[in-house]
C-alpha positions in Angstrom: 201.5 186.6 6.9 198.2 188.1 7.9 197.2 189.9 10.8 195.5 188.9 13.6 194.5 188.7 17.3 196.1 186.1 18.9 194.6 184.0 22.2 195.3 184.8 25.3 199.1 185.5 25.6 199.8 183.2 28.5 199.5 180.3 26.2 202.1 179.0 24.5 200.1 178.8 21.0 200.1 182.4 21.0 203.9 183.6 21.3 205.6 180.4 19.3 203.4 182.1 16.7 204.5 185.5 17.5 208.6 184.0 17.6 207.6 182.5 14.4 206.7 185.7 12.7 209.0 187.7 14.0 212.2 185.4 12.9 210.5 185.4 9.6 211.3 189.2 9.5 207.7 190.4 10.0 206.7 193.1 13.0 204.4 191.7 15.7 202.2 193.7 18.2 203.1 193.1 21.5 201.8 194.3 25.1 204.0 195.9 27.5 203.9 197.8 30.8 203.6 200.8 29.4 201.1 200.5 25.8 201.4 198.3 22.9 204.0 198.4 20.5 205.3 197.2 17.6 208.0 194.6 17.4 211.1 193.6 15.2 214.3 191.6 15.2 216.5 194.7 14.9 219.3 192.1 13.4 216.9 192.0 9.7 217.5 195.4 8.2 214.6 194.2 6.2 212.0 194.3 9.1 213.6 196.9 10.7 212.6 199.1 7.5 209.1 197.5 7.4 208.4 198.7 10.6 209.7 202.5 9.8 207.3 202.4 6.7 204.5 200.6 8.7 204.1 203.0 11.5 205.2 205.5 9.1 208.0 206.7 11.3 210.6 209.2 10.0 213.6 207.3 10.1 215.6 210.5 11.7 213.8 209.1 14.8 215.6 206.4 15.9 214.0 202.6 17.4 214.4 201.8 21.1 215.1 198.3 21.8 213.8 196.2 24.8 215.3 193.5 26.7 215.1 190.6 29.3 218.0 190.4 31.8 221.7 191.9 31.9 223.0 189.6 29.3 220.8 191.3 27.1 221.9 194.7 28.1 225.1 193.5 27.4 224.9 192.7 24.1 223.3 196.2 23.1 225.5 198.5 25.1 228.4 199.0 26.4 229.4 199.0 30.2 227.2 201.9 31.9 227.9 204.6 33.9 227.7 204.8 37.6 224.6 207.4 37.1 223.2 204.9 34.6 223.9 201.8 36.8 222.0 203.5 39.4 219.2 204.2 37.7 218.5 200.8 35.9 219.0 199.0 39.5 216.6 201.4 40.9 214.1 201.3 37.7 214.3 198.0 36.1 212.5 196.0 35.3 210.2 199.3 34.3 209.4 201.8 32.2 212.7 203.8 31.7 214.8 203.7 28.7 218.2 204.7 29.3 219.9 205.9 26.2 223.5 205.1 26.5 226.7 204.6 24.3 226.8 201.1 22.4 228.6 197.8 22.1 231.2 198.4 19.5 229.7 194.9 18.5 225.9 196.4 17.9 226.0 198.0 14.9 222.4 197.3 14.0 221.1 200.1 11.7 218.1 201.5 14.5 217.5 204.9 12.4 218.4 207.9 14.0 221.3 210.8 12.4 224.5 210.0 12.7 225.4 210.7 16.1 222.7 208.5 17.8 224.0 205.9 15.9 226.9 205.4 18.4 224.0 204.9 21.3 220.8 203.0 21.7 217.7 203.4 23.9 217.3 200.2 25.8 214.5 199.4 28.2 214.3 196.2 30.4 210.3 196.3 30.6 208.0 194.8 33.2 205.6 192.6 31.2 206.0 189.0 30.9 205.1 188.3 27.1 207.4 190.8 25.6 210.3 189.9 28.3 209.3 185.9 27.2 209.8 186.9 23.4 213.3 188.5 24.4 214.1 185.5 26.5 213.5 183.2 23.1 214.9 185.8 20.3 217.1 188.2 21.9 216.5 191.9 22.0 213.9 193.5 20.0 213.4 196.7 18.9 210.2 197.7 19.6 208.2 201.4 19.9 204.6 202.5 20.5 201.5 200.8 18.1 200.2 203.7 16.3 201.1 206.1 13.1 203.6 208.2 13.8 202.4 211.4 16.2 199.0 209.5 16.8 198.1 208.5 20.4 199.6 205.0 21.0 197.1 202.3 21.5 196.0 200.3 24.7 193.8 197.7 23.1 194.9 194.5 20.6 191.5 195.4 18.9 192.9 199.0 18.7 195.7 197.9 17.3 193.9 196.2 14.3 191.8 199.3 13.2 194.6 201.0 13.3 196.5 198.8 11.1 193.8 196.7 9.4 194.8 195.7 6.3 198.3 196.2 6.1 200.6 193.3 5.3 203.5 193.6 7.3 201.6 193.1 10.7 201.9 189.6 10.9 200.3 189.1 14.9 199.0 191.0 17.4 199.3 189.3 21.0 196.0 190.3 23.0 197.0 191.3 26.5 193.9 193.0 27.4 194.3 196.5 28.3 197.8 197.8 28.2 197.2 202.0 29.3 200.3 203.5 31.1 202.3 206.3 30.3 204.9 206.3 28.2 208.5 205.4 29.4 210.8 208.1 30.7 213.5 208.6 28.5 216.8 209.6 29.8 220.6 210.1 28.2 223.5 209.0 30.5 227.0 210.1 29.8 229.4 209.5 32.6 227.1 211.0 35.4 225.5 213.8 33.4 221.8 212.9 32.6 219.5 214.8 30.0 216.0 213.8 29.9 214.6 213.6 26.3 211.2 212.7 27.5 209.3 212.7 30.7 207.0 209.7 31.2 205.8 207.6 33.8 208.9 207.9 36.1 209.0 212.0 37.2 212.4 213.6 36.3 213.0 214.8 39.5 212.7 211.3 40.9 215.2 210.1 38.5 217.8 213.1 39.2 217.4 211.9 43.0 218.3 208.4 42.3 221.2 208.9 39.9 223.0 210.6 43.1 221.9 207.8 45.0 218.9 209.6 47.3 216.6 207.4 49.3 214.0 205.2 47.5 210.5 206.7 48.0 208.9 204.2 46.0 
């Protein structure tokens, strides 16, 4: 499939194309809440590699997965933490990714050393087109539209320069400008939490709700 910039992503056209492509094993560009990124069923080991080599990521990093509802959380992890619970009822949907340990059941190759193979980063986001492809396909794994340790890009037009040419990048949803920060990325184990990276949600914010301090929002 080729690449291009799909209409307006509130029309159905445009994300039964995108479902299409991305059940086909191909990696689709997709707005969020936070920047665009790069999508993939994480159940095709074969797309899951496509996207590695297309965003030339090492694969010692390993691939966040987003998600629409509970269920979904569910079928990636196992039950959370208190600390964790907290934090995803205070956060989600949003941008934090809460690293945690996973279903025994989920043993989808994400990248990663061996260690973070036994946990995933999962993210209930705050966009309606990439939480409508999760509602259709399931969870995806999905990180930031640019090369790896390039500035992640805000624009669908953006995201074609970047990757013009390149076969695996099979659509690229247009939902206008798409410039927050980055999600926060936090580790939960029982209530201890490490922060791996600090994003749009402040760390000290996050330590105040995982003891369950007052919303300030």
């Amino acid at each position: 499939m080729t690449s291009r910039v799909g209409p307006l992503t509130a029309e159905p056209e445009s994300l039964a194309l995108a479902a299409k492509a991305l059940r086909a094993g191909a990696v689709v560009a997709v707005p969020t809440d936070t920047i665009y990124g790069l999508a993939v069923d994480p159940s095709q080991p074969e797309a899951v590699a496509l996207l590695f080599a297309l965003k030339e990521r090492p694969v010692e990093v390993a691939l966040p997965v987003l998600v629409d509802g509970q269920e979904q959380v569910s079928m990636v992890a196992g039950p959370l933490d208190s600390a964790a619970v907290r934090l995803a009822g205070r956060f989600w949907p949003g941008p934090l990714t809460l690293v945690v340990p996973r279903r025994p059941t989920f043993t989808t190759d994400l990248g990663g050393p061996p260690p973070a193979r036994r946990t995933v980063g999962v993210r209930w986001p705050d966009h309606p087109v990439v939480r409508a492809l999760c509602r259709g396909l399931g969870p995806l794994a999905v990180t930031s539209a640019n090369r790896h340790g390039l500035p992640p890009a805000t624009r669908a037009a953006e995201v074609a320069g970047i990757f013009a040419g390149e076969d695996g990048l099979a659509v690229i949803l247009d939902g206008g400008v798409c410039d927050g920060i980055p999600s926060t990325v936090v580790e939960c184990r029982g209530s201890a939490l490490r922060c791996l990276r600090e994003g749009a949600i402040p760390w000290s914010e996050l330590t105040e709700a995982s003891l369950g301090g007052p919303h300030t929002g």
